[in-house]
N, CA, C and O of each residue as an XYZ file, in Angstrom:
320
protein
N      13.588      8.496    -12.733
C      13.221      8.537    -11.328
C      13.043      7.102    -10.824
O      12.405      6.261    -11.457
N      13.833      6.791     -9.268
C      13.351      5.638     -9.284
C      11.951      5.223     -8.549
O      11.055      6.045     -8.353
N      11.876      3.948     -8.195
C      10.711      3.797     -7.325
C      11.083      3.645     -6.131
O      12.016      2.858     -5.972
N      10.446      4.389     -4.775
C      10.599      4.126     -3.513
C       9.449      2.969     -2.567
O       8.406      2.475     -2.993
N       9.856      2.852     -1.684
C       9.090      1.680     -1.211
C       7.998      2.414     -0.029
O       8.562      2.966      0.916
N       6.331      2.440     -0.055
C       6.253      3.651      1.020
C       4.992      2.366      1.535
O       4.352      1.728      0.699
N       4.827      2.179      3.078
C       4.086      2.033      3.676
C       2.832      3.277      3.687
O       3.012      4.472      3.917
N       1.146      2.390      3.270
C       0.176      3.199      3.622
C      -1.067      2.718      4.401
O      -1.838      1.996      3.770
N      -1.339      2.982      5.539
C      -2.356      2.659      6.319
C      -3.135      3.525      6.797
O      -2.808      4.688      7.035
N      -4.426      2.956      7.014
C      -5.831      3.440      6.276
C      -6.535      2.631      7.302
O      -6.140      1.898      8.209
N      -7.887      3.056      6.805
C      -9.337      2.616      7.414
C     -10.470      2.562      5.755
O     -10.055      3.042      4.700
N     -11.612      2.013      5.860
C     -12.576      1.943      4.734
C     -13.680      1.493      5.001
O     -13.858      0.402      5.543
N     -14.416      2.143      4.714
C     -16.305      2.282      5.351
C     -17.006      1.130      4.061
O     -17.314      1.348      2.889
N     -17.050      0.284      4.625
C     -18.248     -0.697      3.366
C     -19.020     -1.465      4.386
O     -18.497     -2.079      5.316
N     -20.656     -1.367      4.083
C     -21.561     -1.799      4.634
C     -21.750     -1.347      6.223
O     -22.293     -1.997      7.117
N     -21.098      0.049      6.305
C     -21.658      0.222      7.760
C     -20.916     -0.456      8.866
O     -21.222     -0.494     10.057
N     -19.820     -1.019      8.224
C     -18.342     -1.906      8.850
C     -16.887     -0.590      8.513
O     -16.736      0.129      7.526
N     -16.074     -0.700      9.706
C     -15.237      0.129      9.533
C     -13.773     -1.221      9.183
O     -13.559     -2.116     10.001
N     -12.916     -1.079      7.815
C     -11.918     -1.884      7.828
C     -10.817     -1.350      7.767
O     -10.717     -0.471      6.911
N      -9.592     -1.650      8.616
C      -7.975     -0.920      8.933
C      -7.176     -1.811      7.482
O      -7.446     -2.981      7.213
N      -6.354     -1.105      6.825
C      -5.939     -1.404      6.176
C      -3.899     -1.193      6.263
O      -3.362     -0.540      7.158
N      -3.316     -1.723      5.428
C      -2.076     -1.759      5.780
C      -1.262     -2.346      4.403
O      -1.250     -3.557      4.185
N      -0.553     -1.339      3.449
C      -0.403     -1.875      2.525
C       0.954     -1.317      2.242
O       1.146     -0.203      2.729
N       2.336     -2.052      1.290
C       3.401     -1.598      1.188
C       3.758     -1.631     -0.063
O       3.987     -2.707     -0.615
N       3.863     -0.435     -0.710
C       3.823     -0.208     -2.643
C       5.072     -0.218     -3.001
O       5.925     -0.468     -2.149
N       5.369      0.003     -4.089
C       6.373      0.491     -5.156
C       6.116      1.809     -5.855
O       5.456      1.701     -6.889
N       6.495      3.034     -5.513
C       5.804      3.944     -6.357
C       6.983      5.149     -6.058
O       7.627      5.410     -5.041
N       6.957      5.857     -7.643
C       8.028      7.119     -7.277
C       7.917      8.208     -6.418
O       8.879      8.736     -5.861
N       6.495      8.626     -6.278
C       6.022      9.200     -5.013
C       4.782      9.411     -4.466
O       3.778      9.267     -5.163
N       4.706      9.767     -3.195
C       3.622      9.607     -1.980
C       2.290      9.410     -3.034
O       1.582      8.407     -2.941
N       2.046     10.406     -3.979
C       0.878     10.631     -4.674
C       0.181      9.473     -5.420
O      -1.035      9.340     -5.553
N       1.331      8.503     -5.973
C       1.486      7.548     -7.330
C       1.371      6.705     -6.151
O       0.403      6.069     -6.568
N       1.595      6.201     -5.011
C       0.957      5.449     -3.718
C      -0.095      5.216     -3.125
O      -0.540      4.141     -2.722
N      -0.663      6.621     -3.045
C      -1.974      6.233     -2.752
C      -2.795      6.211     -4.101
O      -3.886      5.643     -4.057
N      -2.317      6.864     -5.492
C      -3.198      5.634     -6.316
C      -3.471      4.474     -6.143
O      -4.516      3.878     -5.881
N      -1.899      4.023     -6.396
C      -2.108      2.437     -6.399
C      -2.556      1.959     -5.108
O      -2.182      0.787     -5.052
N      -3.214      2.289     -3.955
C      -3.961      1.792     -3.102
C      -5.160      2.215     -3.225
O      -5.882      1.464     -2.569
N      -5.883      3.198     -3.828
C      -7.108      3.242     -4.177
C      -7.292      2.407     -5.570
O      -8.330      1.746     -5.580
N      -6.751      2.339     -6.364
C      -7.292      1.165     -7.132
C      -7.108     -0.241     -6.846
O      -7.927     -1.064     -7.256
N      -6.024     -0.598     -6.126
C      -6.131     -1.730     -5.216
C      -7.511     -2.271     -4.803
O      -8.345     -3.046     -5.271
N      -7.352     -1.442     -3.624
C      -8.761     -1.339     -2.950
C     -10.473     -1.696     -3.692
O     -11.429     -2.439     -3.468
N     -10.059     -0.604     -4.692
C     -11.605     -0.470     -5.601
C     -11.489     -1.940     -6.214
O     -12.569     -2.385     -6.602
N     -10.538     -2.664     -6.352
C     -10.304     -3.637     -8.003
C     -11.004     -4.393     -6.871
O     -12.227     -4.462     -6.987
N     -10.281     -5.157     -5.457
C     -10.154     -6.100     -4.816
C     -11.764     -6.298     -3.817
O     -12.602     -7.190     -3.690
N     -11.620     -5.322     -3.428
C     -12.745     -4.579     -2.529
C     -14.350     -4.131     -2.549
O     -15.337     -4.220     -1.819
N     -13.921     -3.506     -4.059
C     -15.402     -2.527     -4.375
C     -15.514     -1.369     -3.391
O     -16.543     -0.905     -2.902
N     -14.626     -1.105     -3.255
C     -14.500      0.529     -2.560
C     -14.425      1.490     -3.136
O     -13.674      1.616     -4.103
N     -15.199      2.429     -2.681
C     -15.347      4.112     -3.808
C     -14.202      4.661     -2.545
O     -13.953      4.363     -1.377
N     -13.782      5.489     -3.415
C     -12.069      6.519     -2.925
C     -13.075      7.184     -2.085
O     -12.642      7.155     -0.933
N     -14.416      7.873     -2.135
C     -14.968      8.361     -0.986
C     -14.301      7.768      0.211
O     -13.653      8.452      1.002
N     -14.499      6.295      0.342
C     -14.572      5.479      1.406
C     -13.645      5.435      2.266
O     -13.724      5.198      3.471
N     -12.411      5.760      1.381
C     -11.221      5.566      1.579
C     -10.524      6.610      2.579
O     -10.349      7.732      2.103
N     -10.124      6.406      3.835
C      -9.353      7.288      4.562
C      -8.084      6.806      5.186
O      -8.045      5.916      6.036
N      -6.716      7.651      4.562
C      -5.370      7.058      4.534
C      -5.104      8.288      5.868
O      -5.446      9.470      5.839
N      -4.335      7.496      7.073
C      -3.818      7.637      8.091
C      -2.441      8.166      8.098
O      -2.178      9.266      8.585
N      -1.425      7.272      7.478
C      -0.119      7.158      7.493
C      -0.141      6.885      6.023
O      -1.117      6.372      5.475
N       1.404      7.382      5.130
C       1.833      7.575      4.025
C       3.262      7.625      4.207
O       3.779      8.740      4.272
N       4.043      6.513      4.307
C       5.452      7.021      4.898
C       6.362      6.118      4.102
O       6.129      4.913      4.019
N       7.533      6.763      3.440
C       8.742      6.247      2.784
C       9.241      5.541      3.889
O       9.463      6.054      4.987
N       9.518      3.694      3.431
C      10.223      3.180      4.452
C      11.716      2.285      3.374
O      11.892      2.145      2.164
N      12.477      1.884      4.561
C      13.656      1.307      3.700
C      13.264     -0.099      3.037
O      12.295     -0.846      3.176
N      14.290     -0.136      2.350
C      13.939     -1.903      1.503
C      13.876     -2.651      2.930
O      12.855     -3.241      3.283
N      15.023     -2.588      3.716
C      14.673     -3.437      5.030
C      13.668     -4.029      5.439
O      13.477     -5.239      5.562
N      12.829     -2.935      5.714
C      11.684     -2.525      6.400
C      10.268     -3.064      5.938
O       9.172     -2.692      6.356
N      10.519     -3.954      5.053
C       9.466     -4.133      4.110
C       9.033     -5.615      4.915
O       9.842     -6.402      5.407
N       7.629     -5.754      4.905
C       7.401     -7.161      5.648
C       6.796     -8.339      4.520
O       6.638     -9.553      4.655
N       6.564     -7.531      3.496
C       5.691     -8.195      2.775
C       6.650     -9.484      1.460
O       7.143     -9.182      0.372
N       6.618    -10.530      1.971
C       7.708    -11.338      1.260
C       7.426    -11.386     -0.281
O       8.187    -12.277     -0.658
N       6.823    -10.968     -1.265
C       6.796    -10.490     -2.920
C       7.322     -9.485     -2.712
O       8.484     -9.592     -3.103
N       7.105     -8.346     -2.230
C       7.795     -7.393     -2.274
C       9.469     -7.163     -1.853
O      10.324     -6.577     -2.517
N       9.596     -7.754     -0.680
C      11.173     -8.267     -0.249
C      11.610     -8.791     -1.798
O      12.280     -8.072     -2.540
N      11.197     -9.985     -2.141
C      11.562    -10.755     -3.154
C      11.903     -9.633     -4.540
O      12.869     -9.779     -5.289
N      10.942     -8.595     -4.651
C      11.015     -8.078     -6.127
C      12.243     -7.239     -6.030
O      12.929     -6.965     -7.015
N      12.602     -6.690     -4.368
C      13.735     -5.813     -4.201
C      14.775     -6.082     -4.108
O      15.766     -5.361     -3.991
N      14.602     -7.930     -4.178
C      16.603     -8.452     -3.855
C      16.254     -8.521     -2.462
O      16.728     -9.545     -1.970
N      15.652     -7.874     -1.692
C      16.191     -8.288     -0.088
C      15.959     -9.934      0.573
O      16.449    -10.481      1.561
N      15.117    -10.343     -0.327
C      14.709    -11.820      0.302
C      15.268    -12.637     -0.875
O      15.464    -12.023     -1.924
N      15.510    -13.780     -0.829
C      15.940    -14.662     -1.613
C      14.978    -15.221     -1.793
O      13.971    -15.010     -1.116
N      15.036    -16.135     -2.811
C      13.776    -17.395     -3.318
C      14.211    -18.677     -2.697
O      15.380    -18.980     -2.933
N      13.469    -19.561     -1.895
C      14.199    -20.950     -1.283
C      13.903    -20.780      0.012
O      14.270    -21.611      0.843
């Protein structure tokens, strides 16, 4: 199976502060996505998955990708 590229954006409750989030994975599907953004989150953050509320979950093209490591890991961006 391969890996698809899926945009996920979110919101996250820490300290009584509301934070929008916006993140673009590698994962074979929707499910294996928002893992890897809840442990993201928890590693980077200290966020409990309680906290965590995902908005949008959407397969986008390699194109589509804004995030230049990620361009880079897919071939779409060059190094230089």
């Amino acid at each position: 199976m391969s890996s698809k590229v899926w945009r996920v954006v979110g919101e996250y409750r820490k300290k009584g502060r509301t934070f929008i989030f916006r993140k673009e994975v590698l994962a074979p599907k929707e499910t294996h996505a928002r893992e890897k953004v809840y442990s993201d989150l928890g590693s980077r953050h200290r966020v409990k998955r309680r906290d965590i509320r995902f908005t949008e979950v959407v397969e986008i093209r390699p194109e589509e990708v804004t995030s230049i490591e990620l361009r880079r890991a897919l071939g779409v961006e060059s190094e230089g």
